[in-house]
C-alpha positions as a Markdown table, in Angstrom:
| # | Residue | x | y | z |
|---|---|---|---|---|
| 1 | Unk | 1.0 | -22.3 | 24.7 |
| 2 | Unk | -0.2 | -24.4 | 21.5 |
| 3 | Unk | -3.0 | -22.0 | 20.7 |
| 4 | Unk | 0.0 | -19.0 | 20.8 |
| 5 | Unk | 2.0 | -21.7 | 18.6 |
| 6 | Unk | -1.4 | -21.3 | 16.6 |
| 7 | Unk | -1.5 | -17.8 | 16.0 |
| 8 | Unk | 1.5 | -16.9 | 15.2 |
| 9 | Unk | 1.7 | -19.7 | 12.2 |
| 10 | Unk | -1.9 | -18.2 | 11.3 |
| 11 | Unk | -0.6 | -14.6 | 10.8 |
| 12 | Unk | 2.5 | -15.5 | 9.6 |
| 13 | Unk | 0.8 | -17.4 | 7.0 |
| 14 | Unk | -2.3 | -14.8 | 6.3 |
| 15 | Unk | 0.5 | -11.9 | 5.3 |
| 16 | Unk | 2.1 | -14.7 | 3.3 |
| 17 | Unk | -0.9 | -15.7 | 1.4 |
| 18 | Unk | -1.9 | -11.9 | 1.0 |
| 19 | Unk | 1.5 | -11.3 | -0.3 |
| 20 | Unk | 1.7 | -14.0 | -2.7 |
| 21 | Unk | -1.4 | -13.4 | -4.4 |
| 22 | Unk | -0.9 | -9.3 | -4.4 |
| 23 | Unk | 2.5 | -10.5 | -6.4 |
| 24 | Unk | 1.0 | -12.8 | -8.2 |
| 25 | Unk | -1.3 | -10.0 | -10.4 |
| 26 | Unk | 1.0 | -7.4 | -9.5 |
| 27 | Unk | 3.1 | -9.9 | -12.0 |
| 28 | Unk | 0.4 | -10.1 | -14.2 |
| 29 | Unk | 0.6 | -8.1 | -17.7 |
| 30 | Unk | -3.3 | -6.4 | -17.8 |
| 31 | Unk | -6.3 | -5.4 | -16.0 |
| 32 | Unk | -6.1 | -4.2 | -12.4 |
| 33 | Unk | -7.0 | -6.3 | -9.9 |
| 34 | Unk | -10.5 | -4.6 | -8.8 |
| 35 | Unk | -11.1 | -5.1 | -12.7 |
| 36 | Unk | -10.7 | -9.0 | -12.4 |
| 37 | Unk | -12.7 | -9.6 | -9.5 |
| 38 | Unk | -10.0 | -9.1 | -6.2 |
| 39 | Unk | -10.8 | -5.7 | -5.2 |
| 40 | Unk | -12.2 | -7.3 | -1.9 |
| 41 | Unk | -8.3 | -7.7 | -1.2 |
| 42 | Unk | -7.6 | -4.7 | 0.0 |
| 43 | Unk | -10.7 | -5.2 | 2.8 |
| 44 | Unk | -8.3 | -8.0 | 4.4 |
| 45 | Unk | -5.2 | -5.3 | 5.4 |
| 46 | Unk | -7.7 | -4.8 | 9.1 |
| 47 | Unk | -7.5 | -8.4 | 9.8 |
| 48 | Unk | -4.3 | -9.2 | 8.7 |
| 49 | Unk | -2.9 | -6.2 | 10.6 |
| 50 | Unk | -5.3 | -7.7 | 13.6 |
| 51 | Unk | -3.5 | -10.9 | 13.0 |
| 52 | Unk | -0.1 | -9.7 | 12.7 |
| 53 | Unk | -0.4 | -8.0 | 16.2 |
| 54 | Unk | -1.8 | -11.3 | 17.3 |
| 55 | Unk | 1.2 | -13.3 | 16.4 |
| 56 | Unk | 3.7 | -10.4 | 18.2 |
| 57 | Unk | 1.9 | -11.0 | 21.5 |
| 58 | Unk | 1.8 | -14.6 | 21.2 |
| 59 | Unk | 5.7 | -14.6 | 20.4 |
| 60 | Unk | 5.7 | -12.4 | 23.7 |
| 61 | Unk | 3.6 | -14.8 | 25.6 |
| 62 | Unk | 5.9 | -17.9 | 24.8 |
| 63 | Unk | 8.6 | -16.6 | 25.5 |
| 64 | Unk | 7.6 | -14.8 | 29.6 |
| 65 | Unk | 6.2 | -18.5 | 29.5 |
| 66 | Unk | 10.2 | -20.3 | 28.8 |
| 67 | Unk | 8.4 | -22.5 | 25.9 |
| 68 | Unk | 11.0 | -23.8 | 24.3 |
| 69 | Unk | 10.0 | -24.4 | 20.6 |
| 70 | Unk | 11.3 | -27.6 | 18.9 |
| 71 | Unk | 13.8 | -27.4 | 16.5 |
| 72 | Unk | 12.5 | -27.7 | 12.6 |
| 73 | Unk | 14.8 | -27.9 | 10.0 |
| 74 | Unk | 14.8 | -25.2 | 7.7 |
| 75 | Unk | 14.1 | -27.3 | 4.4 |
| 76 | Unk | 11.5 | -29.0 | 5.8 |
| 77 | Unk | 9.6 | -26.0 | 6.9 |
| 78 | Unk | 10.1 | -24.3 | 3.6 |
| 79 | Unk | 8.4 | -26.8 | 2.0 |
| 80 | Unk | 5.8 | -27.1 | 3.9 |
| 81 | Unk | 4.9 | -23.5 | 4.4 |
| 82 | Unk | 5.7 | -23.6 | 0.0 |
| 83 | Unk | 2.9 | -26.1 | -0.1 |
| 84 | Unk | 0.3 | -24.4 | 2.2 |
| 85 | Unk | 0.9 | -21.4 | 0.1 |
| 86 | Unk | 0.2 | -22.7 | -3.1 |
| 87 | Unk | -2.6 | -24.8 | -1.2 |
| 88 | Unk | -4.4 | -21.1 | 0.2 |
| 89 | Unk | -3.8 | -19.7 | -3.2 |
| 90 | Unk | -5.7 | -22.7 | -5.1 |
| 91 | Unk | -8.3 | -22.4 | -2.8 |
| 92 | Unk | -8.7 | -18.4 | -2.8 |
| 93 | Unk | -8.6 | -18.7 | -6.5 |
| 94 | Unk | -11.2 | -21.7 | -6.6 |
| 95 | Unk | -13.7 | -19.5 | -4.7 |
| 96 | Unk | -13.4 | -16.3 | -6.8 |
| 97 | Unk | -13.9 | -18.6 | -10.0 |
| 98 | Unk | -16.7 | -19.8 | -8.3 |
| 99 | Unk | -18.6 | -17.0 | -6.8 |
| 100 | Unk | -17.5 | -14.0 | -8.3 |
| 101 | Unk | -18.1 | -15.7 | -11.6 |
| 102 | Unk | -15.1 | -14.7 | -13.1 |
| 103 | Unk | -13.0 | -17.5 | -15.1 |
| 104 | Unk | -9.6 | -15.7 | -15.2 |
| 105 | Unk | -8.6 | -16.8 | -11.5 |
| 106 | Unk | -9.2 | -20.7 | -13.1 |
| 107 | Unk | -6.9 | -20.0 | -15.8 |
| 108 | Unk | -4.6 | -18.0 | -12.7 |
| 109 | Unk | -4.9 | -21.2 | -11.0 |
| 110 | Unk | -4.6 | -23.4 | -14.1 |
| 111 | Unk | -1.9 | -21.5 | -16.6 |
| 112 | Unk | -0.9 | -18.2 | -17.4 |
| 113 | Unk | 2.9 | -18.6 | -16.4 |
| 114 | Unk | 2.8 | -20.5 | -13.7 |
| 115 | Unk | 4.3 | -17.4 | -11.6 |
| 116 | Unk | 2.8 | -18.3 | -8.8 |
| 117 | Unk | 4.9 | -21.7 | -7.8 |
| 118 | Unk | 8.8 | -19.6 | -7.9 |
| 119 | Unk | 6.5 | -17.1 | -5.7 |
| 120 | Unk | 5.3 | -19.3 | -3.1 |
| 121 | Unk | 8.7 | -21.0 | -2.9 |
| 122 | Unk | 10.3 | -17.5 | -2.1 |
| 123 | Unk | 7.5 | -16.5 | -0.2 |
| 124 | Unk | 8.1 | -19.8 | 1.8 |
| 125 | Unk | 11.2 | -18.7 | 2.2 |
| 126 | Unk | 10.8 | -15.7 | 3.8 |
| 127 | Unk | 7.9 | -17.3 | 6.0 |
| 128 | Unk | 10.0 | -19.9 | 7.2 |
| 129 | Unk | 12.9 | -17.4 | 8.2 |
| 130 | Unk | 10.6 | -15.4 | 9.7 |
| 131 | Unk | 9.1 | -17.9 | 11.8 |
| 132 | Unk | 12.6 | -19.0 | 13.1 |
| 133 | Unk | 13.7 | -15.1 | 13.6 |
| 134 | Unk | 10.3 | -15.3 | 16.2 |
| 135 | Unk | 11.5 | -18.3 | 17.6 |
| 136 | Unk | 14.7 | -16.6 | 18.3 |
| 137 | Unk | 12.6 | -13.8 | 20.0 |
| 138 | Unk | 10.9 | -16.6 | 21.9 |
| 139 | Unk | 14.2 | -17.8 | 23.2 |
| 140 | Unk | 16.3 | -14.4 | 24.1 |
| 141 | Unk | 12.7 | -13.3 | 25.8 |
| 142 | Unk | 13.0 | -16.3 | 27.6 |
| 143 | Unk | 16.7 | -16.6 | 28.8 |
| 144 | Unk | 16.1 | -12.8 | 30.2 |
| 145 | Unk | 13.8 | -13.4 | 31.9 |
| 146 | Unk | 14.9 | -16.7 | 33.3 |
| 147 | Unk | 15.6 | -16.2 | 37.2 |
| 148 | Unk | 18.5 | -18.0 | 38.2 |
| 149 | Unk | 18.3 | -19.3 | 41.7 |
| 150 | Unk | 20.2 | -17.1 | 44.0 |
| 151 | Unk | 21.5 | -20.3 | 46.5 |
| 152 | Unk | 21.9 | -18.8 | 49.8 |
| 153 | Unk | 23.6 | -20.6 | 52.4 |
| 154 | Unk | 23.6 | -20.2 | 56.3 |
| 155 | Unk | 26.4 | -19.4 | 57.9 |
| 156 | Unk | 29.1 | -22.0 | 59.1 |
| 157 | Unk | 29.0 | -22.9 | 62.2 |
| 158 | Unk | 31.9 | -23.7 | 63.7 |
| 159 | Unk | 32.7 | -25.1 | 67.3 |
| 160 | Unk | 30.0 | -24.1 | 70.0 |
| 161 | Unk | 28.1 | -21.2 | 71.0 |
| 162 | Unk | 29.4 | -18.9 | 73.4 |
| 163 | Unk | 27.5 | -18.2 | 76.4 |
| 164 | Unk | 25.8 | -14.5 | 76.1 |
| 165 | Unk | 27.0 | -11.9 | 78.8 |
| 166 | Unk | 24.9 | -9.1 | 79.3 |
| 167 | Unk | 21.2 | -8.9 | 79.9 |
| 168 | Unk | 19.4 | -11.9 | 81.2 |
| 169 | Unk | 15.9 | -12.5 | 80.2 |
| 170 | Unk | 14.9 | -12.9 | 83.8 |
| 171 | Unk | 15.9 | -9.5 | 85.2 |
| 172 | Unk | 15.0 | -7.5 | 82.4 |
| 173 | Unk | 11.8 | -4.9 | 82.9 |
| 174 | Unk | 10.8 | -5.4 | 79.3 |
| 175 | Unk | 10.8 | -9.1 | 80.4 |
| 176 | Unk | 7.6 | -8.6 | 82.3 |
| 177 | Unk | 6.4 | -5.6 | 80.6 |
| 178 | Unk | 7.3 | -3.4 | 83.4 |
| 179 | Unk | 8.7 | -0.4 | 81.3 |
| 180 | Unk | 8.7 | 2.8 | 82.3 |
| 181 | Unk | 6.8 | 4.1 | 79.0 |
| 182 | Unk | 4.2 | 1.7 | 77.8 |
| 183 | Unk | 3.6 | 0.9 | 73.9 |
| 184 | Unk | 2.2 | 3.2 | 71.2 |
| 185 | Unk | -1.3 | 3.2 | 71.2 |
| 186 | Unk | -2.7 | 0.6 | 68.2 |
| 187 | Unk | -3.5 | 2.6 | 65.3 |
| 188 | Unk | -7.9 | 3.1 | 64.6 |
């Protein structure tokens, strides 16, 4: 149930990470962003659709399973999705100064507003809302599907049991198989 846990965080995270840096140039006054160097973006909707599938049918697994996810607060969890955000984003931006030789995504990273740290806060936001909507999901899935045990009972007995009238065993012809038409013939 961990590597479920896993990804759905991962998916959540990769639309969040797409998102902020889509906003991030989207924001920015200038060039498109095939001209600076992220037209490789648009590439990442397949996985990040494959993802986002991914972290549905983990959210479904959980909760058929009855996990019961622990209880984060919601400032905590804002941060921390607010600081793996701007943690991705440095990265992403690192590499595409570095290998696609391009030194506006240092100054993206370094300056130029500073647009991205209000993003990643709302972004975290929404992440971290999102994440407790799912575990929401988790939970409802789960009580649903919960079976409550049914307790059956025998019945009470009270006093003694009455001798049977009627047949005895011992004078019976289906006693000693002595019918008068014998059994259906065993299926082939």
């Amino acid at each position: 149930m961990r590597l479920a846990h896993s990804v759905r965080l991962a998916a959540i995270l990769a639309v969040a990470a797409f998102a902020l840096h889509q906003l991030r140039y989207l924001l920015l006054p200038g060039a498109e962003l095939a001209e600076r160097g992220h037209g490789y973006t648009v590439d990442l909707l397949a996985p990040i659709a494959v993802l986002v599938l991914a972290g549905a049918l983990a959210t479904l697994i959980r909760g058929t399973e009855g996990v019961t996810p622990t209880r984060v607060p919601l400032g905590r969890r804002i941060a921390l999705f607010t600081a793996v955000l701007l943690g991705i984003y440095a990265g992403q931006e690192s590499i595409e100064a570095l290998f696609a030789g391009h030194p506006a995504s240092l100054l993206a990273l370094l300056g130029e507003g500073w647009v991205q740290l209000p993003l990643a806060v709302a972004i975290g936001g929404i992440t971290a809302l999102l994440a407790r909507a799912l575990e929401v999901v988790e939970r409802v899935i789960a009580i649903v599907l919960a079976v409550v045990p049914v307790r059956v009972r025998p019945p009470a007995v009270r006093g003694r049991a009455l001798r049977a009238h009627g047949l005895r065993l011992t004078s019976s012809p289906l006693a000693f198989g002595l019918a008068i038409r014998p059994p259906p013939p065993a299926p082939a």
